[in-house]
C-alpha positions as CSV (number, residue, x, y, z in Angstrom):
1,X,42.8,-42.5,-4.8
2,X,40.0,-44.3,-5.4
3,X,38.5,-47.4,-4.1
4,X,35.1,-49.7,-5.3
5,X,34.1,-52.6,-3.9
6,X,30.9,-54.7,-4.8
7,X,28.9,-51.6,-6.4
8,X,25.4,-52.7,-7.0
9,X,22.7,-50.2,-8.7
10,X,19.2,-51.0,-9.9
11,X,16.3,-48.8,-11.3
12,X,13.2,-50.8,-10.9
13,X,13.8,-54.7,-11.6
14,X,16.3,-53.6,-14.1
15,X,20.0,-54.5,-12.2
16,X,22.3,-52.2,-13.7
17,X,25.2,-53.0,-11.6
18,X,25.8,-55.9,-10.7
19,X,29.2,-55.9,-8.1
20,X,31.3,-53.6,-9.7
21,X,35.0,-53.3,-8.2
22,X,37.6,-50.9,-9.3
23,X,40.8,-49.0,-8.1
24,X,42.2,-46.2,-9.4
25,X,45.4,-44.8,-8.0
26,X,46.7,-41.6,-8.0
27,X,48.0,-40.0,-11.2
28,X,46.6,-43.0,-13.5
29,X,44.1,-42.3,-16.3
30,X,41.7,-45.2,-16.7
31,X,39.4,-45.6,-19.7
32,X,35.8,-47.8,-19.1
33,X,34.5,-49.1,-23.0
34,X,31.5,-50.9,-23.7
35,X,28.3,-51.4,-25.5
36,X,25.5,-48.9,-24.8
37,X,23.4,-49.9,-21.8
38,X,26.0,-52.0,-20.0
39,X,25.8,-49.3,-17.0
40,X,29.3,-47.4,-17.6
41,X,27.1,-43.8,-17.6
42,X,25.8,-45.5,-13.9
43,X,28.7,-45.9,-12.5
44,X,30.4,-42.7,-13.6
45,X,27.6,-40.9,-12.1
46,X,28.1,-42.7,-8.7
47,X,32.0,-42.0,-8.7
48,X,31.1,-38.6,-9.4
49,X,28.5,-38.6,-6.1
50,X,25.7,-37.7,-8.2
51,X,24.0,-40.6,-7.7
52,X,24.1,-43.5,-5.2
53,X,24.9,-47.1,-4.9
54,X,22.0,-49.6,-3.6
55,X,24.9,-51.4,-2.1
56,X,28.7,-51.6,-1.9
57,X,31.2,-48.7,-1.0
58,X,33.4,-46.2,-2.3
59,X,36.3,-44.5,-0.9
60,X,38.2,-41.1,-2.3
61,X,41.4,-42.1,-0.1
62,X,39.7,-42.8,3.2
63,X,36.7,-41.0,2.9
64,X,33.5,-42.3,2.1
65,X,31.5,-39.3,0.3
66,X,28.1,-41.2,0.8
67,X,28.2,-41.1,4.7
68,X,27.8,-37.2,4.0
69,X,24.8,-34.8,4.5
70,X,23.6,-33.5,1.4
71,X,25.1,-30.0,1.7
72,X,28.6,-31.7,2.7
73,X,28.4,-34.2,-0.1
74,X,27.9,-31.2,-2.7
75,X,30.9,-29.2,-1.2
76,X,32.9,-32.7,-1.4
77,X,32.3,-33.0,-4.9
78,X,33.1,-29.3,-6.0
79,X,36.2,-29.5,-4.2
80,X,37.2,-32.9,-5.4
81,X,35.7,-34.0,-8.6
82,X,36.1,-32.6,-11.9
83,X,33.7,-33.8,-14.4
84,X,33.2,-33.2,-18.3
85,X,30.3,-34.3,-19.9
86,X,29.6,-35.3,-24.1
87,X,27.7,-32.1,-23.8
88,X,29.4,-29.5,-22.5
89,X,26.6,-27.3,-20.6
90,X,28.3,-24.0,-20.5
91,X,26.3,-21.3,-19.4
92,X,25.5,-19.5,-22.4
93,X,25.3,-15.8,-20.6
94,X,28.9,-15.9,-19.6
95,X,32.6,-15.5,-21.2
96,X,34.7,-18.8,-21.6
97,X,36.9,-17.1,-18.6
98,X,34.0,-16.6,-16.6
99,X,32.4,-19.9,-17.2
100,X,35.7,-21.6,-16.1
101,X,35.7,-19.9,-12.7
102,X,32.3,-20.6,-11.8
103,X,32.5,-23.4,-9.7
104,X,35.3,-21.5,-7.7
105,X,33.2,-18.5,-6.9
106,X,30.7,-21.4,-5.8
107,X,32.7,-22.9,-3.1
108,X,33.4,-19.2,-2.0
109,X,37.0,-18.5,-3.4
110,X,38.5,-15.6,-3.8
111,X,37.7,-14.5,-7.5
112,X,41.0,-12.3,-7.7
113,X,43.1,-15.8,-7.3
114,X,41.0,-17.7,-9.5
115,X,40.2,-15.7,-12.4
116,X,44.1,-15.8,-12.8
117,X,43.9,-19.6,-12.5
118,X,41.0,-19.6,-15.1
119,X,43.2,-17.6,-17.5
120,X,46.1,-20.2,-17.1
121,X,44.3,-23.0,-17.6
122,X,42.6,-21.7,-20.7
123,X,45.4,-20.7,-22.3
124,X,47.3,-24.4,-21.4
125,X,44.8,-25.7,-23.4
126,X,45.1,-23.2,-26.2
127,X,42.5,-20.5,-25.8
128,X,44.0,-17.6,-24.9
129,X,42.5,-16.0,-27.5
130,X,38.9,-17.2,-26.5
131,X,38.8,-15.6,-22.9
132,X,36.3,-12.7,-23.6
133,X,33.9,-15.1,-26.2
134,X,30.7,-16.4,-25.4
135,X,29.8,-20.1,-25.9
136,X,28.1,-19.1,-29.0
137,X,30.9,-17.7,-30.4
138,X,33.3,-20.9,-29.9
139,X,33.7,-24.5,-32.1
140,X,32.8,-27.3,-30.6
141,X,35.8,-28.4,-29.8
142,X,36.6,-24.9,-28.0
143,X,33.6,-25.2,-25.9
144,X,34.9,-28.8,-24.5
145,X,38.4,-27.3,-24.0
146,X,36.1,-24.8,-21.8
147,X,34.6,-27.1,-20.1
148,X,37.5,-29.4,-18.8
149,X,39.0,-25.9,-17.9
150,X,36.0,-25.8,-15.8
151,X,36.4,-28.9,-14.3
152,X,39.8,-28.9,-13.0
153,X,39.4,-25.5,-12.0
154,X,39.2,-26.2,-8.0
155,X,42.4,-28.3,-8.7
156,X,40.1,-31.8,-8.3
157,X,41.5,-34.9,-7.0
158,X,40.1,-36.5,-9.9
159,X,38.8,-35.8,-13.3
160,X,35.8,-38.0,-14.6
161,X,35.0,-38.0,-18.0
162,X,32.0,-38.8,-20.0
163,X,32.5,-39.7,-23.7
164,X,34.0,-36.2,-23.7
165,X,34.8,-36.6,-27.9
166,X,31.8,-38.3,-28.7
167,X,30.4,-34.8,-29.8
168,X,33.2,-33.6,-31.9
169,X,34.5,-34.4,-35.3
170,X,37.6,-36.6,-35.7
171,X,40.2,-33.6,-35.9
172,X,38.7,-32.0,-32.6
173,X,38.4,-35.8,-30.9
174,X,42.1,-36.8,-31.5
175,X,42.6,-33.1,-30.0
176,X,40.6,-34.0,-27.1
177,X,42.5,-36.9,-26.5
178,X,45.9,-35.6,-26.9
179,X,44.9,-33.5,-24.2
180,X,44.0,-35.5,-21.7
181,X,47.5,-36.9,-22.0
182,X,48.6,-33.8,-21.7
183,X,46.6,-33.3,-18.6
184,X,48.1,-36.3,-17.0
185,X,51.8,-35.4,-18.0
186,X,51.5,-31.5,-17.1
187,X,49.5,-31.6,-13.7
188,X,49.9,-36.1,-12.3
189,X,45.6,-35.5,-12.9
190,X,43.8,-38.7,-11.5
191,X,41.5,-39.7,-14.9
192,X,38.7,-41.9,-15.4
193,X,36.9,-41.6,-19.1
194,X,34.1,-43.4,-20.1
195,X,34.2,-44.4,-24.0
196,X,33.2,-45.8,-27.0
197,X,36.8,-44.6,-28.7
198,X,39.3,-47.0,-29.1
199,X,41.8,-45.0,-29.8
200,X,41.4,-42.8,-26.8
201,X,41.2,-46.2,-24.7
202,X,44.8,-47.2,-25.4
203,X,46.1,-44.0,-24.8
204,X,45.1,-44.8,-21.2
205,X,47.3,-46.6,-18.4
206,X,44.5,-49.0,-17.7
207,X,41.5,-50.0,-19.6
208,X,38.1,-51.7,-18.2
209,X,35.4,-53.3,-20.1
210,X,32.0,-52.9,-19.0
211,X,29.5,-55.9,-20.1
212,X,26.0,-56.7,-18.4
213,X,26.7,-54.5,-15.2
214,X,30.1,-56.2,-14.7
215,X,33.8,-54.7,-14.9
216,X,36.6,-56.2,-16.4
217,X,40.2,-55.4,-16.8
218,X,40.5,-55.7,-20.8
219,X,44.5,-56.2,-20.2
220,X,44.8,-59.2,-18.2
Protein backbone atom coordinates (compact mmCIF):
# COMPACT_ATOMS: atom_id res chain seq x y z
CA UNK A 1 0.00 0.00 0.00
CA UNK A 2 2.59 2.05 0.95
CA UNK A 3 6.23 2.20 0.43
CA UNK A 4 9.34 4.62 1.99
CA UNK A 5 12.60 4.37 1.29
CA UNK A 6 15.54 6.65 2.59
CA UNK A 7 13.09 9.80 3.45
CA UNK A 8 15.29 12.70 4.34
CA UNK A 9 13.68 16.22 5.44
CA UNK A 10 15.48 19.26 6.77
CA UNK A 11 14.27 22.84 7.56
CA UNK A 12 17.26 25.05 7.62
CA UNK A 13 20.48 23.12 9.15
CA UNK A 14 17.97 21.36 11.36
CA UNK A 15 17.88 17.48 9.72
CA UNK A 16 14.59 16.27 10.71
CA UNK A 17 14.64 13.16 8.89
CA UNK A 18 17.23 11.46 8.59
CA UNK A 19 16.48 8.03 6.13
CA UNK A 20 13.30 7.11 7.17
CA UNK A 21 11.97 3.65 5.60
CA UNK A 22 8.63 2.21 6.18
CA UNK A 23 5.95 -0.21 4.66
CA UNK A 24 2.64 -0.38 5.26
CA UNK A 25 0.44 -2.96 3.67
CA UNK A 26 -2.93 -2.98 2.96
CA UNK A 27 -5.52 -3.37 5.68
CA UNK A 28 -2.76 -2.90 8.57
CA UNK A 29 -3.02 -0.09 11.18
CA UNK A 30 0.45 1.11 12.22
CA UNK A 31 0.99 3.32 15.15
CA UNK A 32 4.43 5.82 15.10
CA UNK A 33 5.40 6.87 19.16
CA UNK A 34 7.98 9.15 20.23
CA UNK A 35 9.26 12.00 22.12
CA UNK A 36 8.17 15.51 20.85
CA UNK A 37 10.47 16.84 18.15
CA UNK A 38 11.72 13.46 16.84
CA UNK A 39 10.06 14.38 13.31
CA UNK A 40 6.81 11.89 13.51
CA UNK A 41 4.46 15.19 12.71
CA UNK A 42 7.19 15.49 9.45
CA UNK A 43 6.76 12.53 8.15
CA UNK A 44 2.98 12.18 8.50
CA UNK A 45 2.78 15.35 6.67
CA UNK A 46 4.89 13.89 3.78
CA UNK A 47 2.82 10.58 3.67
CA UNK A 48 -0.12 12.69 3.61
CA UNK A 49 1.53 14.81 0.29
CA UNK A 50 1.33 17.95 2.18
CA UNK A 51 4.65 18.43 2.34
CA UNK A 52 7.83 17.04 0.49
CA UNK A 53 10.78 15.00 0.96
CA UNK A 54 14.45 16.62 0.25
CA UNK A 55 15.31 13.17 -0.78
CA UNK A 56 14.02 9.56 -0.87
CA UNK A 57 10.73 8.23 -2.38
CA UNK A 58 7.35 7.16 -1.67
CA UNK A 59 4.99 5.04 -3.37
CA UNK A 60 0.91 4.56 -2.78
CA UNK A 61 1.05 1.06 -4.67
CA UNK A 62 2.99 2.10 -7.72
CA UNK A 63 2.47 5.59 -7.85
CA UNK A 64 4.64 8.08 -6.79
CA UNK A 65 2.29 11.21 -5.74
CA UNK A 66 5.45 13.60 -5.83
CA UNK A 67 6.09 13.21 -9.65
CA UNK A 68 2.57 15.12 -9.82
CA UNK A 69 1.61 18.73 -10.86
CA UNK A 70 0.21 20.53 -8.11
CA UNK A 71 -3.45 20.38 -9.15
CA UNK A 72 -2.98 16.43 -9.73
CA UNK A 73 -1.22 16.01 -6.53
CA UNK A 74 -4.27 17.73 -4.62
CA UNK A 75 -6.87 15.56 -6.55
CA UNK A 76 -4.53 12.45 -5.49
CA UNK A 77 -4.73 13.24 -2.09
CA UNK A 78 -8.65 13.89 -1.80
CA UNK A 79 -9.19 10.74 -3.45
CA UNK A 80 -6.77 8.73 -1.61
CA UNK A 81 -5.83 10.01 1.78
CA UNK A 82 -7.92 10.41 4.71
CA UNK A 83 -6.40 12.44 7.39
CA UNK A 84 -7.53 13.47 11.02
CA UNK A 85 -5.84 15.93 12.83
CA UNK A 86 -5.58 16.55 17.18
CA UNK A 87 -7.67 19.44 16.17
CA UNK A 88 -10.34 18.69 14.29
CA UNK A 89 -10.94 21.87 12.00
CA UNK A 90 -14.50 21.54 11.20
CA UNK A 91 -16.06 24.28 9.46
CA UNK A 92 -18.01 25.89 11.95
CA UNK A 93 -20.93 27.26 9.44
CA UNK A 94 -21.92 23.87 8.48
CA UNK A 95 -23.96 20.71 10.00
CA UNK A 96 -21.87 17.55 11.08
CA UNK A 97 -23.57 15.86 7.80
CA UNK A 98 -22.56 18.59 5.74
CA UNK A 99 -19.09 18.92 7.04
CA UNK A 100 -18.60 15.16 6.31
CA UNK A 101 -19.41 15.44 2.64
CA UNK A 102 -17.34 18.26 1.90
CA UNK A 103 -14.51 16.92 0.50
CA UNK A 104 -16.86 14.88 -1.82
CA UNK A 105 -18.57 17.81 -3.29
CA UNK A 106 -14.84 18.97 -3.76
CA UNK A 107 -13.66 16.34 -6.01
CA UNK A 108 -17.04 16.96 -7.95
CA UNK A 109 -19.26 13.93 -6.73
CA UNK A 110 -22.60 13.63 -6.93
CA UNK A 111 -23.99 15.15 -3.55
CA UNK A 112 -27.30 12.87 -3.85
CA UNK A 113 -24.81 9.58 -3.44
CA UNK A 114 -22.75 11.03 -0.95
CA UNK A 115 -24.85 12.80 1.48
CA UNK A 116 -26.30 9.18 1.90
CA UNK A 117 -22.77 7.95 2.48
CA UNK A 118 -22.16 10.89 4.97
CA UNK A 119 -25.25 9.73 6.86
CA UNK A 120 -23.97 6.06 7.03
CA UNK A 121 -20.77 6.81 8.17
CA UNK A 122 -22.03 9.09 10.91
CA UNK A 123 -24.24 6.99 12.31
CA UNK A 124 -21.40 3.84 12.25
CA UNK A 125 -19.77 5.90 14.46
CA UNK A 126 -22.71 6.74 16.58
CA UNK A 127 -24.07 10.02 15.62
CA UNK A 128 -27.07 9.61 14.10
CA UNK A 129 -28.53 11.84 16.23
CA UNK A 130 -25.88 14.63 15.51
CA UNK A 131 -26.59 14.99 11.69
CA UNK A 132 -28.42 18.46 11.74
CA UNK A 133 -25.81 20.04 14.80
CA UNK A 134 -23.37 22.45 14.29
CA UNK A 135 -19.75 22.07 15.54
CA UNK A 136 -20.58 24.25 18.38
CA UNK A 137 -23.21 22.23 19.48
CA UNK A 138 -21.14 18.87 19.64
CA UNK A 139 -18.49 17.39 22.60
CA UNK A 140 -15.25 17.03 21.73
CA UNK A 141 -15.26 13.73 21.26
CA UNK A 142 -18.36 14.16 18.66
CA UNK A 143 -16.51 16.64 16.76
CA UNK A 144 -13.51 13.98 16.18
CA UNK A 145 -16.03 11.22 15.37
CA UNK A 146 -16.96 14.11 12.66
CA UNK A 147 -14.01 14.49 11.52
CA UNK A 148 -12.75 10.86 10.78
CA UNK A 149 -16.34 10.65 9.10
CA UNK A 150 -14.84 13.33 7.02
CA UNK A 151 -11.82 11.72 6.18
CA UNK A 152 -12.90 8.41 4.93
CA UNK A 153 -15.62 9.93 3.25
CA UNK A 154 -14.07 9.58 -0.50
CA UNK A 155 -13.51 5.88 0.69
CA UNK A 156 -9.41 6.70 1.04
CA UNK A 157 -6.80 4.14 0.45
CA UNK A 158 -5.46 5.09 3.61
CA UNK A 159 -6.34 6.94 6.81
CA UNK A 160 -3.46 9.03 8.54
CA UNK A 161 -3.83 10.01 11.85
CA UNK A 162 -2.41 12.66 13.91
CA UNK A 163 -2.57 12.22 17.78
CA UNK A 164 -6.28 12.07 16.96
CA UNK A 165 -7.08 11.54 21.13
CA UNK A 166 -4.53 13.85 22.35
CA UNK A 167 -7.42 16.49 22.61
CA UNK A 168 -10.01 14.48 24.36
CA UNK A 169 -10.42 13.30 27.91
CA UNK A 170 -9.69 9.66 28.78
CA UNK A 171 -13.39 8.38 28.34
CA UNK A 172 -13.58 10.04 24.73
CA UNK A 173 -9.76 8.77 23.90
CA UNK A 174 -10.38 5.06 24.80
CA UNK A 175 -13.60 5.75 22.50
CA UNK A 176 -11.43 7.04 19.89
CA UNK A 177 -9.40 4.23 19.94
CA UNK A 178 -11.91 1.55 20.02
CA UNK A 179 -12.86 3.03 16.91
CA UNK A 180 -10.22 2.85 14.95
CA UNK A 181 -10.34 -0.85 15.52
CA UNK A 182 -13.49 -0.71 14.53
CA UNK A 183 -12.50 1.00 11.41
CA UNK A 184 -10.07 -1.60 10.52
CA UNK A 185 -12.46 -4.58 11.29
CA UNK A 186 -15.73 -2.99 9.55
CA UNK A 187 -14.16 -1.53 6.32
CA UNK A 188 -9.90 -3.59 5.94
CA UNK A 189 -9.02 0.60 6.32
CA UNK A 190 -5.16 1.02 5.71
CA UNK A 191 -4.12 3.08 9.25
CA UNK A 192 -1.17 4.94 10.17
CA UNK A 193 -1.54 7.08 13.69
CA UNK A 194 0.91 9.06 15.02
CA UNK A 195 1.00 9.01 19.08
CA UNK A 196 2.04 9.63 22.37
CA UNK A 197 -0.69 6.83 23.71
CA UNK A 198 0.45 3.71 24.62
CA UNK A 199 -2.47 2.25 24.95
CA UNK A 200 -3.64 3.06 21.51
CA UNK A 201 -0.13 1.86 20.19
CA UNK A 202 -0.70 -1.75 21.11
CA UNK A 203 -3.95 -1.82 19.80
CA UNK A 204 -2.13 -1.57 16.46
CA UNK A 205 -0.73 -4.47 14.14
CA UNK A 206 2.64 -2.79 14.02
CA UNK A 207 4.26 -0.26 16.12
CA UNK A 208 7.40 2.24 15.11
CA UNK A 209 9.37 4.27 17.26
CA UNK A 210 10.57 7.53 16.07
CA UNK A 211 13.95 8.85 17.77
CA UNK A 212 16.31 11.62 16.27
CA UNK A 213 14.77 11.53 12.70
CA UNK A 214 15.14 7.65 12.57
CA UNK A 215 12.35 4.87 12.46
CA UNK A 216 12.38 1.84 14.34
CA UNK A 217 10.19 -1.21 14.56
CA UNK A 218 9.51 -1.28 18.50
CA UNK A 219 8.66 -5.24 18.05
CA UNK A 220 11.63 -6.74 16.76
Amino acid sequence: MIELKGIEKSYGRLKVLKGVDLKVESGQMVSIVGASGAGKTTLLQIMATLDKPDYGSMLYDSTNPFSMKDADLARFRNQNIGIVFQFHHLLPEFTALENVFMPALIAGKEKKEFEKRATYLLEFLGLADRLSHLPSELSGGEQQRVSVARALINKPKVLLADEPSGNLDSSNAAEMHDLFADLKNEFGQTIVIITHNNELAQMTDRCFVMKDGILKDDRI
